[in-house]
N, C-alpha and C positions, 0 to 999 in steps of 0.2 A: 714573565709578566708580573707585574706589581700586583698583589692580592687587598691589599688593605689600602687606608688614608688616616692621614695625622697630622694634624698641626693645628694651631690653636690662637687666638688674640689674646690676648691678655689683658685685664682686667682694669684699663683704666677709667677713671671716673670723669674724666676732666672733661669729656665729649659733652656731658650733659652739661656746661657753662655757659650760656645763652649768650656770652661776651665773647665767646670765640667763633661763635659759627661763624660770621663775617668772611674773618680773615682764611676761612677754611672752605669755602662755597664752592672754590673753583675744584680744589681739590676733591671735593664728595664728588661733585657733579661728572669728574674723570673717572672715579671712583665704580659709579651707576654706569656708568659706560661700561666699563672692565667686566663687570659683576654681570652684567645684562647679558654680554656677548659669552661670556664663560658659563654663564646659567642655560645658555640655547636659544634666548632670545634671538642672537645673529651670529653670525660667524665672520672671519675677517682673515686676511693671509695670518696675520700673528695668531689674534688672539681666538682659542678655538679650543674648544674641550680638551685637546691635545695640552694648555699650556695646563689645566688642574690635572693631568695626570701625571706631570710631568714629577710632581711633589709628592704624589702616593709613594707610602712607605714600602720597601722591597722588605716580603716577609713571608719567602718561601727560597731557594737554593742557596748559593755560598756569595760571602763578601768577603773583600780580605781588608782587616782591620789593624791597621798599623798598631805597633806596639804589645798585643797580646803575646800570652804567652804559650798559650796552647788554645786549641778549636773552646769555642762558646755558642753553645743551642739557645735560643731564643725561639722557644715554641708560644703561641698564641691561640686562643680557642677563639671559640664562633663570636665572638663579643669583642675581638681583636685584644682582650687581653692577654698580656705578656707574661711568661714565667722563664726565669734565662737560668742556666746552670754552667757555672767554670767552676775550674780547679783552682785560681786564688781571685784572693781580695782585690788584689788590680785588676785580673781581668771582668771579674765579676763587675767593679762601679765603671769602667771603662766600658763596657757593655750596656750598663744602665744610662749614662749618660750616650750614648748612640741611638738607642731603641727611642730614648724620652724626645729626643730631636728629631728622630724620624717621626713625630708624632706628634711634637707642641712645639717646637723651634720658634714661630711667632708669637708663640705667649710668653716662652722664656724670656725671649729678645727686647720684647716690650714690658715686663716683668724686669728685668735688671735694668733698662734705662729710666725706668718709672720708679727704684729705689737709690739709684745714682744721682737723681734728677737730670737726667739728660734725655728727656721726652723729647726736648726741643730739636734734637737732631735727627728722628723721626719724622716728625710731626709739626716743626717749621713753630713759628712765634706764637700761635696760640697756648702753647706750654709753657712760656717764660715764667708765667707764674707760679707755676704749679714747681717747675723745678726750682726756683728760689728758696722756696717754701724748705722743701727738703733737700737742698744744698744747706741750708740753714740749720735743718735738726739733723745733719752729716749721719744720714745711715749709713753710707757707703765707709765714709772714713772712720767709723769705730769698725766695720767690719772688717777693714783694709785692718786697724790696729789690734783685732780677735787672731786674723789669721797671722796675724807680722810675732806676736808676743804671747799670747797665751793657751792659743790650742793647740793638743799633743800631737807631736809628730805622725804616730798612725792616723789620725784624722787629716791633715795635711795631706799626707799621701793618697787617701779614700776621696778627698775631696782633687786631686791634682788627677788624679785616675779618672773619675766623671768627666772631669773639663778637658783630658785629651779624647774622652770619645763622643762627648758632641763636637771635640774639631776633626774630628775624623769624619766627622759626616757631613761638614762645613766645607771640606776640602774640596777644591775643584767646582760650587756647584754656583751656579746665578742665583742672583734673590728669585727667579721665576720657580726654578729646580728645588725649593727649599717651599716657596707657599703661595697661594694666589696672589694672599695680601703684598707679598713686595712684588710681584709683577704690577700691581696694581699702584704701589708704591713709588715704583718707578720712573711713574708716566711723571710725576711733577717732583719728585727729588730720586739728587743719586745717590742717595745714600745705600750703602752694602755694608752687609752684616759683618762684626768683628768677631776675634776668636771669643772662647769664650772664656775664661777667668777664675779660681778657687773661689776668690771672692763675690763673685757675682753669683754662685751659691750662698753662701755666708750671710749675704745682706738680703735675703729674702725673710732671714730668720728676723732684720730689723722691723721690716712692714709687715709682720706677722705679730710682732710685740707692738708694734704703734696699733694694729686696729683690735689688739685686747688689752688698751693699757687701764682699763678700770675704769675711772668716774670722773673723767676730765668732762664730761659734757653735763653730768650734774652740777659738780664744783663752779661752774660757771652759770647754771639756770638758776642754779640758787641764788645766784647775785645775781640776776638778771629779777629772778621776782619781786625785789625787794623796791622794784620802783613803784610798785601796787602796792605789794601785800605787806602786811604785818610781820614779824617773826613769829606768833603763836600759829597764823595762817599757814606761813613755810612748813613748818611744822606739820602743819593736819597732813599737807601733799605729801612730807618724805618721814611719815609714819614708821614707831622704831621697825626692828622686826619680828614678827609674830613666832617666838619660839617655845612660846605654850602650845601651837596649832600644826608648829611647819619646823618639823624636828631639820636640824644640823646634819649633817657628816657623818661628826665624830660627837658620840654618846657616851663615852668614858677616856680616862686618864686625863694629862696634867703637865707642866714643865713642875719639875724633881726639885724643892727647893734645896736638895741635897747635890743631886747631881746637874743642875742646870739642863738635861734635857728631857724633852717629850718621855714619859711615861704613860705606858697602857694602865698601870696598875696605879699610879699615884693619884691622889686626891686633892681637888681642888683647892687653895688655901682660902677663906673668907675674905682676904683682903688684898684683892687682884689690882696691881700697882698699873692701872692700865694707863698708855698715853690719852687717853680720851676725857681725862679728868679736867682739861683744859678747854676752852671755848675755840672754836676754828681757830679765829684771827680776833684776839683784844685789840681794841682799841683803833679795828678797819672793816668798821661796819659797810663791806661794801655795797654798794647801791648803784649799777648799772642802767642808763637807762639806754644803749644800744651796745649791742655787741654782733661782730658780723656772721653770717652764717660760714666763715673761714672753713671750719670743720667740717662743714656739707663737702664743700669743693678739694678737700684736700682726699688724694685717690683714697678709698679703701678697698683693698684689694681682697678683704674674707668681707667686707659689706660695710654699710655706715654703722659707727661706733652708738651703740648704746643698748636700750631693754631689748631688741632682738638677737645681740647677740648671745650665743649660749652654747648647751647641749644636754644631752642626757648621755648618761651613760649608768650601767649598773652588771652588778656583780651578786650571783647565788651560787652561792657554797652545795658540793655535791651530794650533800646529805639532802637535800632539801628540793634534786632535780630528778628528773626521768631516767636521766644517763649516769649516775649516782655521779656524777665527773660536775666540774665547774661550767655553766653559761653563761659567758658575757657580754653582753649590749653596748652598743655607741653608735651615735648619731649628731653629729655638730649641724648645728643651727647657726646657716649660715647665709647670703644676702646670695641670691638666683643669680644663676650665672652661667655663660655657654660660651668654649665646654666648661665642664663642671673643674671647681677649683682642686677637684682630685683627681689622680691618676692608680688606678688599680693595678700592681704587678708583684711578682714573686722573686726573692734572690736567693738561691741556693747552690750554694755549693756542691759538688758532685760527691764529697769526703771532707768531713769536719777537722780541721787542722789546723795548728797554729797559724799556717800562711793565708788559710781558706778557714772564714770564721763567723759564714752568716747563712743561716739557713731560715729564712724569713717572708713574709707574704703578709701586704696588706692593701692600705692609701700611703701614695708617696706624694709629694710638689714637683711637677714638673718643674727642673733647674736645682734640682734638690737630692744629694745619694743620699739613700736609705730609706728605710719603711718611718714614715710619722704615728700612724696607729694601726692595729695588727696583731701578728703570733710569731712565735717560731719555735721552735719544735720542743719548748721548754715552757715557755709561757706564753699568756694572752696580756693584751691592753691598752686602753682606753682612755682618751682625753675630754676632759670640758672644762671650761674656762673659769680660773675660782676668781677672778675678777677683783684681787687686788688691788687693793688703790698705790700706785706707783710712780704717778704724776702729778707734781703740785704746779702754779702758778702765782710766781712773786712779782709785786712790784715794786719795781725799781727806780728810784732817786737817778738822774744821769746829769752829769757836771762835764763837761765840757768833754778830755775823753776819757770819761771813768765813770763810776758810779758808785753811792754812798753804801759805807759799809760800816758799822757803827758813828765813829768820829772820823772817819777816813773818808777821802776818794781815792776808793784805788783803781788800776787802769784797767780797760778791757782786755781780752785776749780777743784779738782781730785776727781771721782767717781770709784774704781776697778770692772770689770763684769767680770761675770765667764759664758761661753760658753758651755754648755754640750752637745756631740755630740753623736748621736748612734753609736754604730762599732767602736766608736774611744775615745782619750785624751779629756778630758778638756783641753779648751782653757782660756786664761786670757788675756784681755781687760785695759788697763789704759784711762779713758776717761777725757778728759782736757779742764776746759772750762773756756774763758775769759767774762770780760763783754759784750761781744758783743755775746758770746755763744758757743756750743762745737766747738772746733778746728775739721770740719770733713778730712782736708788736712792729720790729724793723721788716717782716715783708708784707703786713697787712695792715691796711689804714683802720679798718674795724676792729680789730685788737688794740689799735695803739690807744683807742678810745676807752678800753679798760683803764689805762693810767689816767685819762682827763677828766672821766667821771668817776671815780671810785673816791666818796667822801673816806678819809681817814682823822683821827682825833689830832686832837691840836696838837702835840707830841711830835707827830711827822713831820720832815721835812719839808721846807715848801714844794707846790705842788708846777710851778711855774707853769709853763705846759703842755702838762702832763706828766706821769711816771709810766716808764719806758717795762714791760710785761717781757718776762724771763720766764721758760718752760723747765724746769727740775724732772729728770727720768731714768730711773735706772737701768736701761738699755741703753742711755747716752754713755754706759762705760762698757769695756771691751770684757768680754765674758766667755764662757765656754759652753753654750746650750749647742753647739754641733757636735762636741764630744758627747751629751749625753744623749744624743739620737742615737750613736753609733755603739754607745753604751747600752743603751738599753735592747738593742736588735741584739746583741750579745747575751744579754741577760741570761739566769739560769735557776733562779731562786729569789725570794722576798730580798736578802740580803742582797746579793750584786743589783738588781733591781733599784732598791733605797740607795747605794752609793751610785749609779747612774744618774735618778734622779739631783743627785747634791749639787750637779752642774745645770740641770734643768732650769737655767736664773730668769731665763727671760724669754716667753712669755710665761708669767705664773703659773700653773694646769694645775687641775685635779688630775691625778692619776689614779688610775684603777688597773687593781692584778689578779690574776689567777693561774696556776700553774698544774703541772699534769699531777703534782703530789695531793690535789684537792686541798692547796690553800688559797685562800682573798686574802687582797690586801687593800689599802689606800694610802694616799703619801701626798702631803701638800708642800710642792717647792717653790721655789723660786727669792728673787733678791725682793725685799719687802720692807721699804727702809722703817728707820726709827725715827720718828718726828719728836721734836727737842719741845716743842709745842705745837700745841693744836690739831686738830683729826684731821687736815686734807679736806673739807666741803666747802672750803672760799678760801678765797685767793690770801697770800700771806704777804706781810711788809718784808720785803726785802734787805731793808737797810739795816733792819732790828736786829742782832746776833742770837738774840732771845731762840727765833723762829730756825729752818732750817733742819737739816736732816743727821743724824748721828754719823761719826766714821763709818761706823759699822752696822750691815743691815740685821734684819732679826736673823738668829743661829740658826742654821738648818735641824741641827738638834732639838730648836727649841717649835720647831712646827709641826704642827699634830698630824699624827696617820693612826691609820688602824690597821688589825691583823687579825685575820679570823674572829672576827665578835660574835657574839652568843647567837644575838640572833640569824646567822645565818648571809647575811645580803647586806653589800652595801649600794647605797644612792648617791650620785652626783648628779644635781640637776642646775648649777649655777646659785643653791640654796647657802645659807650660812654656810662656813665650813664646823665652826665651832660655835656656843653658846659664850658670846663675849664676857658675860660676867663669871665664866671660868679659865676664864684666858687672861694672861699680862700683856699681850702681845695687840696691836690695832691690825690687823688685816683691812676691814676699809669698812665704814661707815653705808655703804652703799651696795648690799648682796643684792641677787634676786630675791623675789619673797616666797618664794614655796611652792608654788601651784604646783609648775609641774612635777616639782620632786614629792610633795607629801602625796598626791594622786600613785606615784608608781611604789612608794612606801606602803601606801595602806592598799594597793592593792594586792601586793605580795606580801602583807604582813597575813591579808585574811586569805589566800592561798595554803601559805605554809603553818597557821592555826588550825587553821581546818582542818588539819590531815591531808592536803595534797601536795604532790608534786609539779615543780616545772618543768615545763618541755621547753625544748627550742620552738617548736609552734606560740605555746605561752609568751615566750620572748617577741616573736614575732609582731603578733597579735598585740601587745601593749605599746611598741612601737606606733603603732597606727590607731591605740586610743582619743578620742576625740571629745570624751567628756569634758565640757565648758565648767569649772567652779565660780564661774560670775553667774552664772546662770540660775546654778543653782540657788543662788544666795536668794536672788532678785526674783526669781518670775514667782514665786508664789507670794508676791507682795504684789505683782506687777498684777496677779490673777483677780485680787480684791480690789480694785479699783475699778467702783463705777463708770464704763463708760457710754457714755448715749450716744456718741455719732455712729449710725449703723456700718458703716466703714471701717474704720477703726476697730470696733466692738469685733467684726468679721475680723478682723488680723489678730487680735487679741484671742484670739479661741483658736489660735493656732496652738499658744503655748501650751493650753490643756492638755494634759498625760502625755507630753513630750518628758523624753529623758534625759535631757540635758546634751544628746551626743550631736555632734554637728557635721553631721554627712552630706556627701556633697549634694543629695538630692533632698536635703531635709526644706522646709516650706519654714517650718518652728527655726528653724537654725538662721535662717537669715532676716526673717525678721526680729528675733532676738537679738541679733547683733547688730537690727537698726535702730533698735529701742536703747542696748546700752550706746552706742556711737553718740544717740542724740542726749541720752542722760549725763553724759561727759563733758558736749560743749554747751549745755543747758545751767546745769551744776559748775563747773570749773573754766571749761575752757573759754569762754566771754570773759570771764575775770583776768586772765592770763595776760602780762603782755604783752606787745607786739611782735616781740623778738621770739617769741616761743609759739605763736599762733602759726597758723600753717598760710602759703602765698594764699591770696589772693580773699585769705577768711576777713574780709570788713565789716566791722560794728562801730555801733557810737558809744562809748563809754566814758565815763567822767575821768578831768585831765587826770595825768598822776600825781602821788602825791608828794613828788619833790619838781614838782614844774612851778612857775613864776605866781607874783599875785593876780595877774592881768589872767592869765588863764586856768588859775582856779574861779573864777566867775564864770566860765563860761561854765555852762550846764554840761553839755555833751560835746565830746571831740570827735569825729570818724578818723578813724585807727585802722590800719591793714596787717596781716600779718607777714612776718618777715624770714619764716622759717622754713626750712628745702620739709617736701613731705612726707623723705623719709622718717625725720627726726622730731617733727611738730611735737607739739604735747595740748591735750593729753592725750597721749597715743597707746590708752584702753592695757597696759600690758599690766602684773601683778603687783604693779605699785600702786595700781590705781585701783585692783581688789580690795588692798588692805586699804586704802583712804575710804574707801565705799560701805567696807565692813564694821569699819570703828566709827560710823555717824548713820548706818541704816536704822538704826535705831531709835532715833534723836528725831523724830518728826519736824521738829521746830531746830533742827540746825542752821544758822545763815550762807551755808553752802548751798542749802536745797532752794533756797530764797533769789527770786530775780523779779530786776524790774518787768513793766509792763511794755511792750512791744508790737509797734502798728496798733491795728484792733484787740490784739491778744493783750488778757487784763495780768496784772502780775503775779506772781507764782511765791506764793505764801509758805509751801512748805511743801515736803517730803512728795505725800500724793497728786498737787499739784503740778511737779515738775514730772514726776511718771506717767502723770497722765499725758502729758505736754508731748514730752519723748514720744509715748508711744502714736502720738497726732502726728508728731513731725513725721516718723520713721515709718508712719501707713503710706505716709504721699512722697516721702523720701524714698521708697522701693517701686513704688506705682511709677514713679516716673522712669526708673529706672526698669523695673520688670512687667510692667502691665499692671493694668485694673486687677487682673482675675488670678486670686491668691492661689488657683490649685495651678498655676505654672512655675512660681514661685521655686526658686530650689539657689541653696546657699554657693553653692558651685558657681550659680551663672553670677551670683554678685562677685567670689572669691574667687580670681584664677590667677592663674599663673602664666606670664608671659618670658620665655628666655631670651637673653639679649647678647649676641656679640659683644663681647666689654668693650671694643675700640671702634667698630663703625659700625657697627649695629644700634646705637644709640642714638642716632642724630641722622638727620638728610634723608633725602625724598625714600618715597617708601617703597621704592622699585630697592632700593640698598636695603631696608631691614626686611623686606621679604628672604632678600637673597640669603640674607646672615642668619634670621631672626626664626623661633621656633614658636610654637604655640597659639591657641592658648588651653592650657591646661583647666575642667572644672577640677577645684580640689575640695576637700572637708580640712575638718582639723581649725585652729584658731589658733588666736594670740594665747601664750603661758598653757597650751592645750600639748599631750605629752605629742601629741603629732602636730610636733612647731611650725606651722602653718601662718606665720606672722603676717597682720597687717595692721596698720597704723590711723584706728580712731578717729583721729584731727583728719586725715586727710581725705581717707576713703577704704575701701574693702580687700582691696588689689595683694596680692601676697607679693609681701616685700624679703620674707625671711622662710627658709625650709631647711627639714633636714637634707641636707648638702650631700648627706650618704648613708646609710643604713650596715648596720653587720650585727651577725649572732654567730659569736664563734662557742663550738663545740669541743671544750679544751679536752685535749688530751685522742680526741675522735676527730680531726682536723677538717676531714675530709667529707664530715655533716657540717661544717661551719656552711656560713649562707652571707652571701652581701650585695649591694645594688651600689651603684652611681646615680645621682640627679642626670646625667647626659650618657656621653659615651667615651670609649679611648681618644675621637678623635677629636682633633681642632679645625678640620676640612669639613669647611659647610657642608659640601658635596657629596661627602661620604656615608658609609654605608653605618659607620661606627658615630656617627658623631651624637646623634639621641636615641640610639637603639636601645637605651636603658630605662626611660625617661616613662614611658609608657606604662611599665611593668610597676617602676617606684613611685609615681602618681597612684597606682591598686595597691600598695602595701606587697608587691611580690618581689622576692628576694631569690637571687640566682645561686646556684650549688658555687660553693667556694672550693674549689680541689687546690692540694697542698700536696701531698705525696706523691711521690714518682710515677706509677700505676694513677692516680685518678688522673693526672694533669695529662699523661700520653694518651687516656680515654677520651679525654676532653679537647685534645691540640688538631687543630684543622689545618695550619700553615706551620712548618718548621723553620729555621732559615739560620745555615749556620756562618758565624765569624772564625777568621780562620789567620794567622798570624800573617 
């Protein structure tokens, strides 16, 4: 009998497009049928409890697994996670790709047709858009051209080995035998599942670099404010970065102007040749005044692109711990998801040998060989995102069928796609791309608006109508970041480690090391072009040869890491990597700003001053930190402010001898968080334009100030906002600390100044708008949590709700009961080290979490400790599918076993593969 359940949706975003439910109604409504009768509601000849067990994983006696070479164990503990053991490298990924399909098969499935773009063969014409999109930024065909030309044959192999053993478990079976969802699927298309592909591994790694490609959604709000604001204005919002306050990375060394590369030991030269010395874009002052929320709807499959994405991760040297041995932390910050976008299991080989050469255990990607972050039996390590700026947007001049390229038109390179939908027509694609790369303004009408409003100097081209917007990214070239997964599960020391990393091109990471000899390390990779001019934060002229990107990106030699530094610990928190005025090099205009890394900085700086040690508890424990630094800033300005409405005054004396920590039952923690929400769209976000305001926020504001003369007479316009809420601004994250911190002080700043509204007289400065906030944010919680403050608690505002990424989003609610998990109270906040995101502009709801938790115990493997946001499985129904969720919501973290002896201590189900 089958012991476990596994299988999973996968994470698409397109559900939530209010333009497709239409054509998709019939389908849900089959769908709540399916789900109803499978949940217990009713029963029917077919469809009947029998059809969801039909899909439970077998994970207990023997299978015979074509192709192997010898028996492979695949034991699993009480959590249904996996730990498998063969004698070589094929059977070992061959085994890993069998287990992960007995377990996520529909999130793979849906997961590679969502980086193909062929949703539509799924999921019928409501997808056409969505795949044009990305038929258009060809993720599939640079991966088809990674695997065709540039990655090593052992990797081919590793990756050809995975894809015969999820066909091995593809073989023979119906879509019902494989997941509820294609039973369910069934009912209104026939589609059935294909084998499965090397590259349809391959190109997960594309949608993994598209949703961290850096600062494509500032690069664009920043032309987007300019239809308001001033550039001094711009400015106050994307304040430099505070590196007197919120230390960097890297604290020492230099690129060698001896030997051209990175030096620990070398010294900064006074006269840092940086690319930054340029203005973005001379002479294309751009000024947007629509642009479409495109970026909302385009899937992101680790969450929507911007200030929540992240992570923490850190690393203490064993001098400085309990277990005199190295501890290191990670935790990615990542957009809620069921199941969770990670997969927990171990690959070990039985005897360490040239044939057999990974003894490893961590988070894997379903549809993905190998461990992504993790140990094995040499070292530990850790990823977060250094959030490189790696994509620009040019516009482009278009002539008939070419486009201007100094004095020239030269021709497109044209690629035809053919779109196949269920239920419906082929669709036909013409995809056009310059040197600068696909024109994506050709599959959106609100992009193409970038070229028709974007004033440029009289210099450009004429503008006729419009200039045609070209996306530059360097993942649009064929690269080798799956050799260095497979590299790095090998590693063995700092050195093979740092040459692993050199292929690490795309997505950028922080990486962090430690290894059993009791050294750290850090290493920043990835391809990180050179800009010929301008920093990347607005859009460049296309035509100009001026602008544009070097042959060659910065030298991997020439990007800083560290090695054992003095003090003990290193921080990655999404903060600078380096102090740009010691750097030649532009990483990107656009870091996080500190919060949460200087908090885990200075909390282990005064640990290990003091005279103490860390523990793995330590570790623990700061994971689940929750001290606010907005808070701190503010409430004791918040606390001098006269108030006389007895109401208000009662919420107000909440903050009194509150500690800034925001637990989920704290009273002070959520009305805090009502006070800064309303000090944000009080202060800034009324001024904001449309395009950045969140749906449905309406105000009357005067016209802008590049509209007509007929409508600068009008006094006030009512204005809606245009923005999806994950992405709104100001969405309260640590850009909007440091904008907060560099004018708290300024009583009389024109930030803190607003007109008069209704009865409400206008708001003259600093304390006036405090007081405001905290008027709004009394009756802003009362409605929402009652009159009676001692019910109050930040949880019931802040929670968390899981969502099936493919039909758990949309349709009646008989369907998201079936799929859908929650809801979670949580603590923790935005830029809070227990990244509990949520987004200001729109509301309290947590939109961002650590996605996974670990504290590995290097070199003592088997005190390592780790959690999942859910569970192994993808089957609603199952026992595995949020059995973790619980535990990682209290900050509690489950025993990690790694060695042979703990993992058989640990294994509840065995289940062997046998040739």
């Amino acid at each position: 009998m089958p012991a476990n359940t596994t299988d999973s949706s996968g994470p698409s975003d397109d559900a939530k497009k209010p333009g497709k439910k239409k054509g998709r109604r019939v389908r849900l409504l089959l769908l709540v049928l399916v789900l109803a009768l499978v949940a217990g509601v009713g029963f029917g000849a077919y469809w009947s409890v029998s059809t969801v067990r039909a899909s439970y994983p077998q994970t207990t006696g023997t299978i015979t697994l074509e192709g192997l070479s010898g028996d492979v164990e695949v034991k699993r503990d009480s959590y249904g996670i996996p730990q498998i053991y063969a004698d070589s490298d094929a059977d070992l990924f061959r085994a890993q790709g069998f287990v992960q399909a007995q377990d996520r098969f529909w999130e793979m499935d849906v997961r590679r047709h969502l980086t193909a773009g062929r949703l539509s063969e799924m999921f019928g014409s409501g997808q056409v858009e969505t795949d044009s999109f990305l038929r258009t930024l060809g993720w599939r065909k640079v991966a088809q051209e990674e695997y065709d030309t540039v990655l090593d044959e052992d990797t081919k192999k590793n990756l050809q080995s995975y894809a015969d053993g999820v066909n091995a478990y593809l073989k023979g079976k119906e879509g019902r035998d494989i997941s509820v969802e294609y039973a369910a699927l069934g009912l209104t298309n026939d589609y059935k599942p294909g084998a499965w592909t090397p590259v349809d591994s391959v190109a997960w790694l594309k949608a993994m670099a598209w949703d961290l490609r850096g600062n494509m959604q500032d690069e664009i709000d920043r032309s987007l404010l300019t239809s308001r604001l001033d550039s001094d204005q711009i400015q106050d919002l994307y304040p430099d970065y505070p590196y007197g306050t919120h230390k960097p990375i890297v604290d020492r060394g230099a690129v060698s102007p001896v030997t051209g590369k990175y030096d620990l030991d070398a010294v900064p030269s006074d006269d840092i040749g940086s690319q930054t010395a340029q203005g973005a874009t001379e002479g294309l002052n751009t000024q947007l005044s629509a642009l479409s929320d495109t970026l909302d709807e385009i899937p992101a499959l680790l969450g929507p692109n911007g200030n929540g994405i992240g992570s923490n991760s850190w690393v203490v040297r064993g001098t400085h711990t309990t277990t005199g041995k190295a501890l290191l932390a990670n935790d990615p910050h990542l957009a809620p998801m069921l199941p969770s976008l990670w997969y927990q299991m171990g690959l070990h080989c039985r005897q360490l040998s040239k044939t057999c050469q990974y003894d490893t255990a961590g988070y894997t990607f379903s549809g993905l060989p190998g461990v992504i972050i993790g140990h094995n039996q040499d070292i530990a390590w850790g990823l977060t995102n250094l959030g490189a700026d790696v994509t620009d947007l040019f516009l482009e001049k278009v002539s008939g069928d070419g486009y201007l390229y100094g004095n020239k038109v030269k021709p497109f390179i044209t690629r035809e796609e053919t779109i196949k939908v269920a239920g419906g027509r082929d669709r036909k694609i013409t995809v056009r791309e310059t040197n600068n790369g696909p024109l994506v303004s050709d599959r959106s009408k609100e992009l193409d608006k970038v070229g028709q409003k974007a004033p440029v100097s009289n210099a450009a081209p004429d503008r006729a109508d419009g200039y045609a917007v070209a996306l530059k990214w360097t993942a649009l070239k064929a690269g080798k970041s799956m050799d260095a997964v497979f590299a790095i599960n090998r590693a063995k020391d700092f050195t093979t480690f740092r040459a692993a990393a050199r292929n690490f091109e795309v997505p950028s990471q922080n990486l962090i090391y430690a290894d059993t000899q009791g050294n750290i390390g850090y290493q920043a990779p990835g391809t990180i072009p050179v800009r010929l001019k301008g920093d990347g934060t607005l859009p460049s002229p296309g035509w100009d040869p001026a602008y544009g990107w070097a042959k060659e990106p910065i030298p991997f030699d020439e990007l800083p890491y560290e090695y054992n530094p003095k003090r003990g610990y290193i921080v990655t928190a999404n903060q600078a990597v380096i102090d740009e005025s010691k750097y030649p090099h532009l990483l990107t205009k656009d870091w996080g700003y500190g919060a949460r890394s200087q908090r885990i900085n200075d909390l282990l700086a005064d640990k290990i001053k003091g005279g103490e040690k860390v523990s793995t508890d330590d570790m623990q424990k700061l994971q689940m930190d929750n001290t606010s630094e907005i808070a701190a800033l503010l409430v004791p300005e918040l606390l001098k402010i006269n108030i006389s409405d007895p109401s208000v005054r009662e919420a107000q004396k909440l903050l009194e001898g509150w500690d800034y920590t925001q637990e989920p039952d704290s009273a002070a923690a959520a009305y805090f968080n009502g006070v800064w929400r309303n000090i944000l769209k009080l202060a800034f976000g009324n001024k904001l334009p449309k395009e950045l305001r969140v749906k449905g926020d309406c105000i009357n504001v005067p016209p802008a100030k590049n509209s007509g003369p007929a409508d600068q007479q009008k006094k006030l316009v009512r204005e809606c906002g245009q923005r999806d809420g994950d992405s709104a601004q100001p969405d309260g994250g640590d850009r909007w600390f440091q904008v907060v911190r560099e004018i708290v002080e300024d009583q009389d700043n024109e930030w803190w100044k607003a007109p008069a509204r209704g009865r409400e007289a206008a708001l003259e400065g600093r304390d006036d708008l405090f007081a405001q906030a905290m008027h709004d944010a009394r009756w802003e919680l009362t409605s929402k949590l009652g009159k009676d403050i001692s019910t109050w608690s930040w949880g019931r505002l802040h929670r968390l709700m899981l969502k099936n990424q493919t039909l758990g989003t949309e349709g009646p609610d008989l369907l998201q009961r079936a799929l859908n998990r929650g809801p979670w109270n949580l603590g923790g906040g935005e830029a809070t080290v227990n990244a509990t995101g949520w987004n200001a502009a729109s509301g309290y709801e947590v939109i961002w979490v650590p996605s996974m938790r670990m504290v590995v115990n290097v070199g003592d493997w088997d005190k390592s400790r780790w959690i999942n946001l859910t569970g192994a499985s993808g089957h609603a129904f199952s026992a595995h599918y949020t059995d973790q969720t619980d535990k990682w919501s209290n900050g509690e973290l489950l025993d990690w076993s790694f060695g042979t002896d703990a993992v058989d201590a640990s294994t509840v189900d065995t289940l062997t593969l046998k040739p």
